[in-house]
mmCIF entry with sequence, helices, sheets and N, C-alpha, C, O atoms, coordinates in Angstrom:
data_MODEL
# 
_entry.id   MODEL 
# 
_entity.id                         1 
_entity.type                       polymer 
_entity.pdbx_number_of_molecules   1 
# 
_entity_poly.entity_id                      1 
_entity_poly.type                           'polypeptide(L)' 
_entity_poly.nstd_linkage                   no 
_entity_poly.nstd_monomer                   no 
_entity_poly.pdbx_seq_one_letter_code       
;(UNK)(UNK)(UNK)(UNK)(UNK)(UNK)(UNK)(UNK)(UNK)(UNK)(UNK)(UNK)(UNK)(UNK)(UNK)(UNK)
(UNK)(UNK)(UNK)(UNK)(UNK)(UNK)(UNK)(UNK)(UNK)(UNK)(UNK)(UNK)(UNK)(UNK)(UNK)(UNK)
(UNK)(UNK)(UNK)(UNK)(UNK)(UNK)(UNK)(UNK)(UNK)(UNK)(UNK)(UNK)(UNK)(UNK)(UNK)(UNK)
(UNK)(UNK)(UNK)(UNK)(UNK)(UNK)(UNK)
;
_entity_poly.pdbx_seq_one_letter_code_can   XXXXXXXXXXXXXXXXXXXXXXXXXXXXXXXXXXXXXXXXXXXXXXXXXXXXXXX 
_entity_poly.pdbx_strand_id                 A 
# 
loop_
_entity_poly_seq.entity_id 
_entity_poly_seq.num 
_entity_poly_seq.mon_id 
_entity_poly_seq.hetero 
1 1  UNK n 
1 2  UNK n 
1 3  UNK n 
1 4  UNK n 
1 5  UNK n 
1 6  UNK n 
1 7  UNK n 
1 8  UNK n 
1 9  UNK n 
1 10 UNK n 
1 11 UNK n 
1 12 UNK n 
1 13 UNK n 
1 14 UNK n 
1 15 UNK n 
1 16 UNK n 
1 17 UNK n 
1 18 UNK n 
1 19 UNK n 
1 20 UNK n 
1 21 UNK n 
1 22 UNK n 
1 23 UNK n 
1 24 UNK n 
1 25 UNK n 
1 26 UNK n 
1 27 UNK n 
1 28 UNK n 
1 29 UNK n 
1 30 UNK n 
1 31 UNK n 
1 32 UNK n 
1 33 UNK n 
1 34 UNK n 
1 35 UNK n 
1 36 UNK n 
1 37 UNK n 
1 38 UNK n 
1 39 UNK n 
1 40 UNK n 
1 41 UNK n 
1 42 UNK n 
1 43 UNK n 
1 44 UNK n 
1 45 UNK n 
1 46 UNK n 
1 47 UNK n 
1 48 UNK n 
1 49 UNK n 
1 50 UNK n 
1 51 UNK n 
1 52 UNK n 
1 53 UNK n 
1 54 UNK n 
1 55 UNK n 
# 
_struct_asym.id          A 
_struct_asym.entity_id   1 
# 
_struct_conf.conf_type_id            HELX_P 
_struct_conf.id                      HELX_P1 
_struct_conf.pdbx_PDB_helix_id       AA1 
_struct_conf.beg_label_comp_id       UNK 
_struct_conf.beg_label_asym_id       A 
_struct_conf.beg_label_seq_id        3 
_struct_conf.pdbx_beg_PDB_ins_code   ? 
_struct_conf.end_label_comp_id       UNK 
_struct_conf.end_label_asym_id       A 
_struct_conf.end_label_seq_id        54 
_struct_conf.pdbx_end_PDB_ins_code   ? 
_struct_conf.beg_auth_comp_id        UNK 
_struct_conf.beg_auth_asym_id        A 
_struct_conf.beg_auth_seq_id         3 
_struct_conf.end_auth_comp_id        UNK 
_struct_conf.end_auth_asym_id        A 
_struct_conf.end_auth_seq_id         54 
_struct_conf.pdbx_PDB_helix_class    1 
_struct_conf.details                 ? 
_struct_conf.pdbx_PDB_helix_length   52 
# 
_struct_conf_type.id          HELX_P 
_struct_conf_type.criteria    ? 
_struct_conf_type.reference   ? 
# 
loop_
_atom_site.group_PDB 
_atom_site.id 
_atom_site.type_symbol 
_atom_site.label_atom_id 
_atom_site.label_alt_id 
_atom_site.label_comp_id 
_atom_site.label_asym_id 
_atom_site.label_entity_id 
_atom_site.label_seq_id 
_atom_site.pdbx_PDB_ins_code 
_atom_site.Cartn_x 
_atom_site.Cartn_y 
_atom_site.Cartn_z 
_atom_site.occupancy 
_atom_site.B_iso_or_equiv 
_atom_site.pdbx_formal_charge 
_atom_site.auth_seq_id 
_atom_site.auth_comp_id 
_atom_site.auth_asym_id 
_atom_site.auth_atom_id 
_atom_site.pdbx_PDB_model_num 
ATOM 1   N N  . UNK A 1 1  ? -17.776 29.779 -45.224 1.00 0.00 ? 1  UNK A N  1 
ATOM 2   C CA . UNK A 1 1  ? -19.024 29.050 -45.483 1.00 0.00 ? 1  UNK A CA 1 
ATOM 3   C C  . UNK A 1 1  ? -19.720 28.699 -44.168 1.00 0.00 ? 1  UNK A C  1 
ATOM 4   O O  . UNK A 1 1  ? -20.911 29.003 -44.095 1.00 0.00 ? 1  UNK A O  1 
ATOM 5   N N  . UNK A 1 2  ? -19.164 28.120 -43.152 1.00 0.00 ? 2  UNK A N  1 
ATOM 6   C CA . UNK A 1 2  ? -19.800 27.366 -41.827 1.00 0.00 ? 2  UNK A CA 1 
ATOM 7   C C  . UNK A 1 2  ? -20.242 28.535 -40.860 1.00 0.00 ? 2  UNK A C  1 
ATOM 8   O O  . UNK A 1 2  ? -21.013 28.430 -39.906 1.00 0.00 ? 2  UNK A O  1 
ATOM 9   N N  . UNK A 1 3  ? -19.305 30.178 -41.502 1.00 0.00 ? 3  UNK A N  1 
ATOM 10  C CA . UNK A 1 3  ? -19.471 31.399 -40.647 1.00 0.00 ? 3  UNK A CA 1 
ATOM 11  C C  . UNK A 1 3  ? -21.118 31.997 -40.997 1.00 0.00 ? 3  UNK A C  1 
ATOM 12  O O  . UNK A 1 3  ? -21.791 32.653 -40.202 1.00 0.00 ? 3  UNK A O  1 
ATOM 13  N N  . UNK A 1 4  ? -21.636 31.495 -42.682 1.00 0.00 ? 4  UNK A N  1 
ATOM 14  C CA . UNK A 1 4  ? -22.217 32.114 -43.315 1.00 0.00 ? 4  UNK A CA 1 
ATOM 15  C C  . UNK A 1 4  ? -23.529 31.419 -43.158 1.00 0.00 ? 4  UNK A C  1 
ATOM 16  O O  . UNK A 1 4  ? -24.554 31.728 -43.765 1.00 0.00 ? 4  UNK A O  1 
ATOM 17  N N  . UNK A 1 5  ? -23.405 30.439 -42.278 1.00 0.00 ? 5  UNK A N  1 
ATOM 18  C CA . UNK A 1 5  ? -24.393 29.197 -42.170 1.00 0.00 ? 5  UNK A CA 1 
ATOM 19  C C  . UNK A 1 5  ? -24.717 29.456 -40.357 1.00 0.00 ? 5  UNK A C  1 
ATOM 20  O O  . UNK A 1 5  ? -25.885 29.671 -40.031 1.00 0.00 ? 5  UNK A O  1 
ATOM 21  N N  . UNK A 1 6  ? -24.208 29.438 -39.852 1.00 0.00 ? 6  UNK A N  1 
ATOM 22  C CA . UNK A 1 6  ? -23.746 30.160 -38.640 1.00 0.00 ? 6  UNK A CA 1 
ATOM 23  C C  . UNK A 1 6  ? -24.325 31.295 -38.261 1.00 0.00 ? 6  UNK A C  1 
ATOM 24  O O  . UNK A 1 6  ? -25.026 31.439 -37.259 1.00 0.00 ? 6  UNK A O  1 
ATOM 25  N N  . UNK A 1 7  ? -24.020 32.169 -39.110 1.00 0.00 ? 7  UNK A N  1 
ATOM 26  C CA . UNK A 1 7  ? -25.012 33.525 -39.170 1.00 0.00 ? 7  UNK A CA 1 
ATOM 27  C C  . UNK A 1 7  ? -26.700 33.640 -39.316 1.00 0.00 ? 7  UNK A C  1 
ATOM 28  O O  . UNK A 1 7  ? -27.650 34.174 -38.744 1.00 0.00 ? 7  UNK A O  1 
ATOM 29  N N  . UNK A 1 8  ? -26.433 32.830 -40.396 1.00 0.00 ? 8  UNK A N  1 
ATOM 30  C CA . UNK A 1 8  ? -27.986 32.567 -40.885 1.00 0.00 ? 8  UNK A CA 1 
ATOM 31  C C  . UNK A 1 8  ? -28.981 32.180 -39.738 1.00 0.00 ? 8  UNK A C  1 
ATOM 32  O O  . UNK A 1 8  ? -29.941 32.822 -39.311 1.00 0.00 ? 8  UNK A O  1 
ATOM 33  N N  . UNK A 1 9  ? -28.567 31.134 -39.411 1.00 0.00 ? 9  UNK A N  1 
ATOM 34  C CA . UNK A 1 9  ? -28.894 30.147 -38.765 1.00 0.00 ? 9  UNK A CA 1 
ATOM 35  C C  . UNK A 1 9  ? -29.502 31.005 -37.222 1.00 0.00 ? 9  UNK A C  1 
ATOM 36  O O  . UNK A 1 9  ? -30.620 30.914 -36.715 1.00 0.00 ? 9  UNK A O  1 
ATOM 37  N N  . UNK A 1 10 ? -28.021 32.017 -36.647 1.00 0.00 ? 10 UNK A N  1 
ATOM 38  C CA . UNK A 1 10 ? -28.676 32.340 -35.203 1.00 0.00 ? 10 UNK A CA 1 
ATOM 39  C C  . UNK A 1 10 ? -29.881 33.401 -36.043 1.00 0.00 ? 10 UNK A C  1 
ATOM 40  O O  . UNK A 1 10 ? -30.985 33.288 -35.509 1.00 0.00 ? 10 UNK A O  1 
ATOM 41  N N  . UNK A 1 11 ? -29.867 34.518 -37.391 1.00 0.00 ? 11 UNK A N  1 
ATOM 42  C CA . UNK A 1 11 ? -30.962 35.403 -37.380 1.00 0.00 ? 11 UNK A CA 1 
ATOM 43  C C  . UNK A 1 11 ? -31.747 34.786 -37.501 1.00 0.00 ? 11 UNK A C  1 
ATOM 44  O O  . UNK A 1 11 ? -32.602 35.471 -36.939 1.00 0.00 ? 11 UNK A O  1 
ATOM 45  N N  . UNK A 1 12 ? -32.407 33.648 -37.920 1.00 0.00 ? 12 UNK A N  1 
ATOM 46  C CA . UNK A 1 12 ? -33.435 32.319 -38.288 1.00 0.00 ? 12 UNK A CA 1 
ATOM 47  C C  . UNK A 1 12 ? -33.878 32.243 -36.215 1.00 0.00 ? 12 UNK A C  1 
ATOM 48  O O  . UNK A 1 12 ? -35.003 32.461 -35.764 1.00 0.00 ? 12 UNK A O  1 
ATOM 49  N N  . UNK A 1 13 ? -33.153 32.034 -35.718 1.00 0.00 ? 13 UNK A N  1 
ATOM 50  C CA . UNK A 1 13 ? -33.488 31.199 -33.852 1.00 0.00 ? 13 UNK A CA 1 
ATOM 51  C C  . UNK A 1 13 ? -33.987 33.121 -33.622 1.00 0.00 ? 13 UNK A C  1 
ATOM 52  O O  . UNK A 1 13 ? -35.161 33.362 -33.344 1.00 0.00 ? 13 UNK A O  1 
ATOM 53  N N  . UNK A 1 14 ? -33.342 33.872 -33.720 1.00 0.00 ? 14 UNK A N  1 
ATOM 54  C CA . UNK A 1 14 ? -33.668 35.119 -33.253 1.00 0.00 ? 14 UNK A CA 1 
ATOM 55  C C  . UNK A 1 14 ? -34.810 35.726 -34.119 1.00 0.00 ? 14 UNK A C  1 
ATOM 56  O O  . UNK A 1 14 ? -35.515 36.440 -33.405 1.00 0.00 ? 14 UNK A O  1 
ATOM 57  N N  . UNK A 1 15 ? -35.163 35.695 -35.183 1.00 0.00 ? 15 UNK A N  1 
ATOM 58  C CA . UNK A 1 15 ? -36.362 35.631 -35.681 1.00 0.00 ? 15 UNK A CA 1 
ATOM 59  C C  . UNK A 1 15 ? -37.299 35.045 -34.930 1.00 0.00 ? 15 UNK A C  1 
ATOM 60  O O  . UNK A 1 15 ? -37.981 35.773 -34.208 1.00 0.00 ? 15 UNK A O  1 
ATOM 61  N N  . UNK A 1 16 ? -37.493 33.840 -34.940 1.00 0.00 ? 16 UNK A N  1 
ATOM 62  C CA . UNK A 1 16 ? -38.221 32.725 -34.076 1.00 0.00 ? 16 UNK A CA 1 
ATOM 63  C C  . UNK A 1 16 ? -38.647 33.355 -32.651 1.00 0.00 ? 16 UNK A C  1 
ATOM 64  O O  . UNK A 1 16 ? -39.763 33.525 -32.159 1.00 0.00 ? 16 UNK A O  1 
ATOM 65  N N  . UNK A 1 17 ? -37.775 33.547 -32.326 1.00 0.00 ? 17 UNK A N  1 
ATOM 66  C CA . UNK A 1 17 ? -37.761 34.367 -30.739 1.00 0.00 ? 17 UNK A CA 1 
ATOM 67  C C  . UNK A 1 17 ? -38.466 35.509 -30.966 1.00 0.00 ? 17 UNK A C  1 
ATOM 68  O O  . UNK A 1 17 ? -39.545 35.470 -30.375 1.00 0.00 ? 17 UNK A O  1 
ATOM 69  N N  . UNK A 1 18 ? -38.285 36.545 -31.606 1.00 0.00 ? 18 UNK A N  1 
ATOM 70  C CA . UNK A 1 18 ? -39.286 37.668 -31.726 1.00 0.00 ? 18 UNK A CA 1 
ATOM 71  C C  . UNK A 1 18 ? -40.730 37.423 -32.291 1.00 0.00 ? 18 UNK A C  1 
ATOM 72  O O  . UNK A 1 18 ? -41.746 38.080 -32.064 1.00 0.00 ? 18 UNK A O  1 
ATOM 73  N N  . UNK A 1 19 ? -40.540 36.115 -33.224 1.00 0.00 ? 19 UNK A N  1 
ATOM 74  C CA . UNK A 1 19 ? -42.101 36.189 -33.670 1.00 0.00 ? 19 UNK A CA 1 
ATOM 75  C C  . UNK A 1 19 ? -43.224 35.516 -32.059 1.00 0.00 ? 19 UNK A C  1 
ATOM 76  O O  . UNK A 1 19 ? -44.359 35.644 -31.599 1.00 0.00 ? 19 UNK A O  1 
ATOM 77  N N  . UNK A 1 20 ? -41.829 34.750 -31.743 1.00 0.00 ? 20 UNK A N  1 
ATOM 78  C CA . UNK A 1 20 ? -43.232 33.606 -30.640 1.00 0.00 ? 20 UNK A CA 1 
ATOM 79  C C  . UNK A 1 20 ? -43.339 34.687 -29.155 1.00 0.00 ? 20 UNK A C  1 
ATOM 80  O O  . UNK A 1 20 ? -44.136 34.450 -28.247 1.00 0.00 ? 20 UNK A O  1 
ATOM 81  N N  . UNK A 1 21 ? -42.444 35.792 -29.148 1.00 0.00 ? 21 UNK A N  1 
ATOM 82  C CA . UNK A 1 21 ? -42.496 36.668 -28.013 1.00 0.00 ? 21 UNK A CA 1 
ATOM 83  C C  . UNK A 1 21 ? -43.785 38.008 -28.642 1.00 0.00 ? 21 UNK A C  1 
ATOM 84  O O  . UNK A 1 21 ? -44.280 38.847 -27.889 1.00 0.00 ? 21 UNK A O  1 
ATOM 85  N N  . UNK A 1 22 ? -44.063 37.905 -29.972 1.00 0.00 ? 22 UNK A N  1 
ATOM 86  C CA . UNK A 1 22 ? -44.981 38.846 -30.660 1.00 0.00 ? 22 UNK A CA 1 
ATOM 87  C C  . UNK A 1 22 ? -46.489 37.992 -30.165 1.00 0.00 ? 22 UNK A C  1 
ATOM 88  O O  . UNK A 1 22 ? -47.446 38.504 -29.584 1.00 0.00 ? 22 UNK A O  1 
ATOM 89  N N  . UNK A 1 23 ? -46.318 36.389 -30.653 1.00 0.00 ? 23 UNK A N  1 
ATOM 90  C CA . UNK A 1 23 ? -47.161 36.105 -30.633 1.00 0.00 ? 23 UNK A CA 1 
ATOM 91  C C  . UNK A 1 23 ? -47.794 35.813 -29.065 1.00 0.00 ? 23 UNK A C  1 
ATOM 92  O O  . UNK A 1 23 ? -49.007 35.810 -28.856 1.00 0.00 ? 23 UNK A O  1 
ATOM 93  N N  . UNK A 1 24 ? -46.867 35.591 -28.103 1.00 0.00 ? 24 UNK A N  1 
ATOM 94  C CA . UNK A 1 24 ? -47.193 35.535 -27.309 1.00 0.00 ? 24 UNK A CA 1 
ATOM 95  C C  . UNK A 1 24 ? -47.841 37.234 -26.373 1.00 0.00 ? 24 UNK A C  1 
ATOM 96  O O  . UNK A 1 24 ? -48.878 37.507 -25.770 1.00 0.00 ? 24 UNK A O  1 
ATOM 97  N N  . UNK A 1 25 ? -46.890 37.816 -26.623 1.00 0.00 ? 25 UNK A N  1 
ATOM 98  C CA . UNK A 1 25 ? -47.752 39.186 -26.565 1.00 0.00 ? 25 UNK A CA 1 
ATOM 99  C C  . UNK A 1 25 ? -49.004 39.402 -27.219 1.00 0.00 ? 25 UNK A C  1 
ATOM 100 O O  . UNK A 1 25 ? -49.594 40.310 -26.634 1.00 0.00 ? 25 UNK A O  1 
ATOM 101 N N  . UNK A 1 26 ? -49.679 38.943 -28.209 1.00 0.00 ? 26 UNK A N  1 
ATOM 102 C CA . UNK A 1 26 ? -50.587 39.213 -28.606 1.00 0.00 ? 26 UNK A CA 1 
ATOM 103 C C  . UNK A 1 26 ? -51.634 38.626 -28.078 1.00 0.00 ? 26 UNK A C  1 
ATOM 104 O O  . UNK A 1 26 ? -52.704 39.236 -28.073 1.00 0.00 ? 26 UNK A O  1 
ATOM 105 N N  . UNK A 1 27 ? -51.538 37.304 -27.517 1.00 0.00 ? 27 UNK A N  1 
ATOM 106 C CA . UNK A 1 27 ? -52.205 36.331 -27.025 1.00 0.00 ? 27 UNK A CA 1 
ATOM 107 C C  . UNK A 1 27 ? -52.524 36.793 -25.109 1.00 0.00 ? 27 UNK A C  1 
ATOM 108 O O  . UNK A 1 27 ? -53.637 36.655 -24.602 1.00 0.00 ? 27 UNK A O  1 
ATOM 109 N N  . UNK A 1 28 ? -51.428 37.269 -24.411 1.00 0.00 ? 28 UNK A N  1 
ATOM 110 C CA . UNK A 1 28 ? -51.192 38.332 -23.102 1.00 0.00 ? 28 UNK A CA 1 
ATOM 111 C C  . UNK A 1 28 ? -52.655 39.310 -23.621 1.00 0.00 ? 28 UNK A C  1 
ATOM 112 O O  . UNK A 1 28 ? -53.799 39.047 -23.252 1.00 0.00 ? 28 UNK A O  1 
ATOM 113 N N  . UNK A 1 29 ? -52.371 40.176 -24.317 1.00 0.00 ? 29 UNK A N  1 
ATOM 114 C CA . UNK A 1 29 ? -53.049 40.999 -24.948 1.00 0.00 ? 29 UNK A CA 1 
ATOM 115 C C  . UNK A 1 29 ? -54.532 40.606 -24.412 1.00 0.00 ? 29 UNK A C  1 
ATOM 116 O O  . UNK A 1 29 ? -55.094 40.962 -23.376 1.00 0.00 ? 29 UNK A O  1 
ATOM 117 N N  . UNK A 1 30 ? -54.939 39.835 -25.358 1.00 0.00 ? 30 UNK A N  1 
ATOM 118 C CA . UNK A 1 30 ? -56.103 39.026 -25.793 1.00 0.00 ? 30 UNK A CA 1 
ATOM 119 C C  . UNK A 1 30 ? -56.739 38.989 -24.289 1.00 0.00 ? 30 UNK A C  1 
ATOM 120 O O  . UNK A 1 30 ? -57.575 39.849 -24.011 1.00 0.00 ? 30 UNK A O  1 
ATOM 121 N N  . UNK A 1 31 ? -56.369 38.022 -23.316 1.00 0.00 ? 31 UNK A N  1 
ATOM 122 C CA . UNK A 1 31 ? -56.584 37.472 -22.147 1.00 0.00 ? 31 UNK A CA 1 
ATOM 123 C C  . UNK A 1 31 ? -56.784 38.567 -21.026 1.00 0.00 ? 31 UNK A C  1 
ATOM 124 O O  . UNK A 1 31 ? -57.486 38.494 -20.017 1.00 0.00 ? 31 UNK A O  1 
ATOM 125 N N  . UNK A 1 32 ? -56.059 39.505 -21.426 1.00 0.00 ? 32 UNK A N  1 
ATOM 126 C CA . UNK A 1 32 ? -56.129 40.893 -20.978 1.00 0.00 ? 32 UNK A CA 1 
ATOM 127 C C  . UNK A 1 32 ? -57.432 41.573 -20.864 1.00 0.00 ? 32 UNK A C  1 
ATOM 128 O O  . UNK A 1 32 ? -57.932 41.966 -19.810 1.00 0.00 ? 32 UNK A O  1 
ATOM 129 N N  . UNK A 1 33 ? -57.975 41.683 -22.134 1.00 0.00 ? 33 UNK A N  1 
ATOM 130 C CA . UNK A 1 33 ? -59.386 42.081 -22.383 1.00 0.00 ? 33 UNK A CA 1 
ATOM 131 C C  . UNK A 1 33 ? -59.973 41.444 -21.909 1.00 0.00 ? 33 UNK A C  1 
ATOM 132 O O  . UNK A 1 33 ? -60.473 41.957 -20.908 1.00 0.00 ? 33 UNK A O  1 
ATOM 133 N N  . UNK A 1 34 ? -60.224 40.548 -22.060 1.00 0.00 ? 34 UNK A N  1 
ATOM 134 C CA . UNK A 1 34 ? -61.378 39.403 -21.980 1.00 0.00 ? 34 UNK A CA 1 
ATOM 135 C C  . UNK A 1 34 ? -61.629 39.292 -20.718 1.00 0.00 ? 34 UNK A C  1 
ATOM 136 O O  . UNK A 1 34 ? -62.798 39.275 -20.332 1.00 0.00 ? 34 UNK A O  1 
ATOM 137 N N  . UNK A 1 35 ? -60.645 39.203 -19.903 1.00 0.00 ? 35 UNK A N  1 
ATOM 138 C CA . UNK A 1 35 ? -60.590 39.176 -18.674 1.00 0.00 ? 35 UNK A CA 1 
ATOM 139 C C  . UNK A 1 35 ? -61.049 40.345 -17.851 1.00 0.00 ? 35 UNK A C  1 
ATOM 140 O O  . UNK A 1 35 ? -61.772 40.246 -16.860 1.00 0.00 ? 35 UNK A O  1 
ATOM 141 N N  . UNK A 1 36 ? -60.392 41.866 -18.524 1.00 0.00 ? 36 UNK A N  1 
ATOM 142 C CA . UNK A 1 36 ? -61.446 42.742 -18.288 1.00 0.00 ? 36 UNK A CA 1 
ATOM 143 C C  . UNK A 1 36 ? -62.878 43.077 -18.378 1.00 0.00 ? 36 UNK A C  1 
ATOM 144 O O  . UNK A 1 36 ? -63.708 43.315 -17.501 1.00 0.00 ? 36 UNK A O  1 
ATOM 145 N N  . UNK A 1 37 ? -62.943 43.041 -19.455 1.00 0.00 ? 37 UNK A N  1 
ATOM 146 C CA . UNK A 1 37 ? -64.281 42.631 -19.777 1.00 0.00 ? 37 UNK A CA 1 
ATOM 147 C C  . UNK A 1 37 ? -65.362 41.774 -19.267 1.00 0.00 ? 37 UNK A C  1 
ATOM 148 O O  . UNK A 1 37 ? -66.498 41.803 -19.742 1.00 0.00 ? 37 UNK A O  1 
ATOM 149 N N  . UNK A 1 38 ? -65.104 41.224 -18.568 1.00 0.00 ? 38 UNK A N  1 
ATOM 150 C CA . UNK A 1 38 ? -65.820 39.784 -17.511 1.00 0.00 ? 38 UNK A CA 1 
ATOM 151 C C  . UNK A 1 38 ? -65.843 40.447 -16.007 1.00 0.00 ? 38 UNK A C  1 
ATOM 152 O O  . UNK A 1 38 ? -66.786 40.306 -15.228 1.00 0.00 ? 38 UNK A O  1 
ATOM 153 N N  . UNK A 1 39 ? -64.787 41.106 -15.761 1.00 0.00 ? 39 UNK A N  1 
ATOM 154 C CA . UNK A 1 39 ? -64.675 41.676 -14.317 1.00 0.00 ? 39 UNK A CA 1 
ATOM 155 C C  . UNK A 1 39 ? -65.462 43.225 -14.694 1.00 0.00 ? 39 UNK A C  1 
ATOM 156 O O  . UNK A 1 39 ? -65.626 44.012 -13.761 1.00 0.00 ? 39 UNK A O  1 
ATOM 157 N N  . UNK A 1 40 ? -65.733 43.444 -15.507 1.00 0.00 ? 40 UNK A N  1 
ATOM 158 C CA . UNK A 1 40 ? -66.092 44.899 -16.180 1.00 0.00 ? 40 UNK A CA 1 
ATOM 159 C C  . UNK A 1 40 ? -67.869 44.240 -16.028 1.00 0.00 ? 40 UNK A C  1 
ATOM 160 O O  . UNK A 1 40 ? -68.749 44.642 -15.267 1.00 0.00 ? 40 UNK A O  1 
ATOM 161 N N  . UNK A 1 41 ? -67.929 43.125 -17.050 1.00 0.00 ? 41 UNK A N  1 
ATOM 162 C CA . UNK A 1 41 ? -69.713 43.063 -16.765 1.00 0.00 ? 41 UNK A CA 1 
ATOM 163 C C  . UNK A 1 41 ? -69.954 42.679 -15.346 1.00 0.00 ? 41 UNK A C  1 
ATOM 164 O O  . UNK A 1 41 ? -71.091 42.970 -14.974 1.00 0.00 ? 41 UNK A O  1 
ATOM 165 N N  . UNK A 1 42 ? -69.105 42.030 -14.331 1.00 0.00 ? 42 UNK A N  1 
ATOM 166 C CA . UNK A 1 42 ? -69.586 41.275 -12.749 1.00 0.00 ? 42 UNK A CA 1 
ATOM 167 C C  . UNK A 1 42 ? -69.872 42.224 -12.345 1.00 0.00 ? 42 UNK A C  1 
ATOM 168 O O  . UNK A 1 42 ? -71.074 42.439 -12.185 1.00 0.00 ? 42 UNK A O  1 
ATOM 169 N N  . UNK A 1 43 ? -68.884 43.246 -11.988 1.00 0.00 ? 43 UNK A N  1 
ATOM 170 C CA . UNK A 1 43 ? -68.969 44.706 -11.467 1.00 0.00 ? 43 UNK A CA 1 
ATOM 171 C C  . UNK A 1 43 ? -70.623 45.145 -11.677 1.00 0.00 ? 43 UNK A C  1 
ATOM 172 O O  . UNK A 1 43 ? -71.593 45.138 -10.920 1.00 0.00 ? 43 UNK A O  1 
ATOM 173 N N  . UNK A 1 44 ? -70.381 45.594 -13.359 1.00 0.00 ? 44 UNK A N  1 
ATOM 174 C CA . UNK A 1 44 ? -72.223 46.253 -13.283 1.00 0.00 ? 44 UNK A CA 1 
ATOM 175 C C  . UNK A 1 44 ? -73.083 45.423 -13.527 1.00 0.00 ? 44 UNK A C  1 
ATOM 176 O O  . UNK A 1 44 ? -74.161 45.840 -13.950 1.00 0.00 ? 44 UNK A O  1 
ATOM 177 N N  . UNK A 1 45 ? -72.872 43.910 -13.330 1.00 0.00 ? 45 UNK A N  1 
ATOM 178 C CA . UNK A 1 45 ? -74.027 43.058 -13.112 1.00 0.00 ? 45 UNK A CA 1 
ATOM 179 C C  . UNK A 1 45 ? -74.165 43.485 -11.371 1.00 0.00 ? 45 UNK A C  1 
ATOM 180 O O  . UNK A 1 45 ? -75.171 44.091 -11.004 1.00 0.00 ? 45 UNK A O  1 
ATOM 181 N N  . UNK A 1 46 ? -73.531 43.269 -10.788 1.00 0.00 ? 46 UNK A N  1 
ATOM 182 C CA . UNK A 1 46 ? -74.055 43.533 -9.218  1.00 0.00 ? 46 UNK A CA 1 
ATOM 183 C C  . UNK A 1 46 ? -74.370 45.054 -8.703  1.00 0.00 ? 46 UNK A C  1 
ATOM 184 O O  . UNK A 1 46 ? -74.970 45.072 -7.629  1.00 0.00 ? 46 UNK A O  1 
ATOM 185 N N  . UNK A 1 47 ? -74.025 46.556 -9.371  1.00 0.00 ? 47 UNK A N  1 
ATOM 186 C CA . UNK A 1 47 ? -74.145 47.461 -9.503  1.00 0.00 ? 47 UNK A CA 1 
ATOM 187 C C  . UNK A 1 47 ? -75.642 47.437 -9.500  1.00 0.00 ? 47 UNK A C  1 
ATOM 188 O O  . UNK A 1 47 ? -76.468 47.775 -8.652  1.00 0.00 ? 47 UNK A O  1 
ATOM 189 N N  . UNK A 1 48 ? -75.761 46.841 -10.929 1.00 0.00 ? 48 UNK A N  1 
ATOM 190 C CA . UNK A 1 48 ? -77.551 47.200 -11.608 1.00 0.00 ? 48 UNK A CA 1 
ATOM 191 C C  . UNK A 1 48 ? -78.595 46.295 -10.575 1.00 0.00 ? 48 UNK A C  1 
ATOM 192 O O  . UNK A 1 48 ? -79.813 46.445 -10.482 1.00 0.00 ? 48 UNK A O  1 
ATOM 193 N N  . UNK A 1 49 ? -77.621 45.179 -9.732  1.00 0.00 ? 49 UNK A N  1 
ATOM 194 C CA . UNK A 1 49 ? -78.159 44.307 -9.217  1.00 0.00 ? 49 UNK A CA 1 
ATOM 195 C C  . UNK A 1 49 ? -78.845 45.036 -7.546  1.00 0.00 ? 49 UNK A C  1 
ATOM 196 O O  . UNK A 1 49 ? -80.015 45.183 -7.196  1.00 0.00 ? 49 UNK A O  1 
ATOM 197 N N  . UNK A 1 50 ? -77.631 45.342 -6.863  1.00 0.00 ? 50 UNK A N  1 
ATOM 198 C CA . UNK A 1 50 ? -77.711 46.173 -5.804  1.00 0.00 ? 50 UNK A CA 1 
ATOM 199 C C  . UNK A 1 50 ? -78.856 47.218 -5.968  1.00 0.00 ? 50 UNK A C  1 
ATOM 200 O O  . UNK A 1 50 ? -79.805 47.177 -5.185  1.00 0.00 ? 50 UNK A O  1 
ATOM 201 N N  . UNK A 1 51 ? -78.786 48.396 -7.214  1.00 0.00 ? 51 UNK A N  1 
ATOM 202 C CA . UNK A 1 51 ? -79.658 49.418 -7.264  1.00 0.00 ? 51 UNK A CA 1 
ATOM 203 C C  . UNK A 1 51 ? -80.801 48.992 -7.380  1.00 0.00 ? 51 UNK A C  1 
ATOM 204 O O  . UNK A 1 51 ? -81.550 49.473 -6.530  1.00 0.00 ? 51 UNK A O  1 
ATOM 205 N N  . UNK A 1 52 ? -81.516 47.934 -8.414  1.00 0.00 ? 52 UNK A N  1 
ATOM 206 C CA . UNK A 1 52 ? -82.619 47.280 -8.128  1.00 0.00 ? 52 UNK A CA 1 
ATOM 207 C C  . UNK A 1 52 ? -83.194 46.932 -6.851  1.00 0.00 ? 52 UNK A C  1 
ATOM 208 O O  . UNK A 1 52 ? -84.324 47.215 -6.456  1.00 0.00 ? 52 UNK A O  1 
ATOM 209 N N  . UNK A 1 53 ? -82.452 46.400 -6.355  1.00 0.00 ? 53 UNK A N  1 
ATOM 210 C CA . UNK A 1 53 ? -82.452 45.816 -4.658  1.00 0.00 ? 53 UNK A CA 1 
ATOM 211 C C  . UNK A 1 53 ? -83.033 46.970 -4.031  1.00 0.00 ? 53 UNK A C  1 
ATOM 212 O O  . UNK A 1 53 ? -84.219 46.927 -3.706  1.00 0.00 ? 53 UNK A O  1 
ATOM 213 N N  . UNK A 1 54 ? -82.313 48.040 -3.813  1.00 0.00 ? 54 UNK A N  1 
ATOM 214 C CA . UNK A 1 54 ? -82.500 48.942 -3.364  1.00 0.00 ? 54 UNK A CA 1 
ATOM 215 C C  . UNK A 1 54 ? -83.791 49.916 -3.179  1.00 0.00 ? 54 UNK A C  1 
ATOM 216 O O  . UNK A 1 54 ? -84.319 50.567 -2.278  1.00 0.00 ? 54 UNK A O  1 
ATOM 217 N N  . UNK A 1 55 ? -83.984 49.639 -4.540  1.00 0.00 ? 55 UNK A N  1 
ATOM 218 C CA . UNK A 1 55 ? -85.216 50.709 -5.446  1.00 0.00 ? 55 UNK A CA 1 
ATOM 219 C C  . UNK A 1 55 ? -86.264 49.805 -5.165  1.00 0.00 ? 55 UNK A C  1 
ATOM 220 O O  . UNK A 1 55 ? -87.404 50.038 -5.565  1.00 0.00 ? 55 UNK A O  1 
# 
């Protein structure tokens, strides 16, 4: 019984662990983009900015 409770119990903590390492990957993910995306528009904001300049 205490083996069967025992068992349960660590796939329950190891569950837990894969969902908050999913969720936290997903959230990595997220911050990932976004963050690209921001260094992606600075870039051709000063690109379009410079060539104007230029022209």
């Amino acid at each position: 019984m205490v083996e069967k409770v025992k068992e349960s119990l660590l796939k329950l903590s190891d569950f837990k662990d894969q969902k908050g390492i999913k969720i936290l990957g997903n959230f990595l993910l997220v911050l990932t983009v976004i963050f690209m995306g921001i260094v992606i528009c600075i870039v051709t904001y000063f690109f379009i900015a410079d060539f104007l300049h230029n022209h």
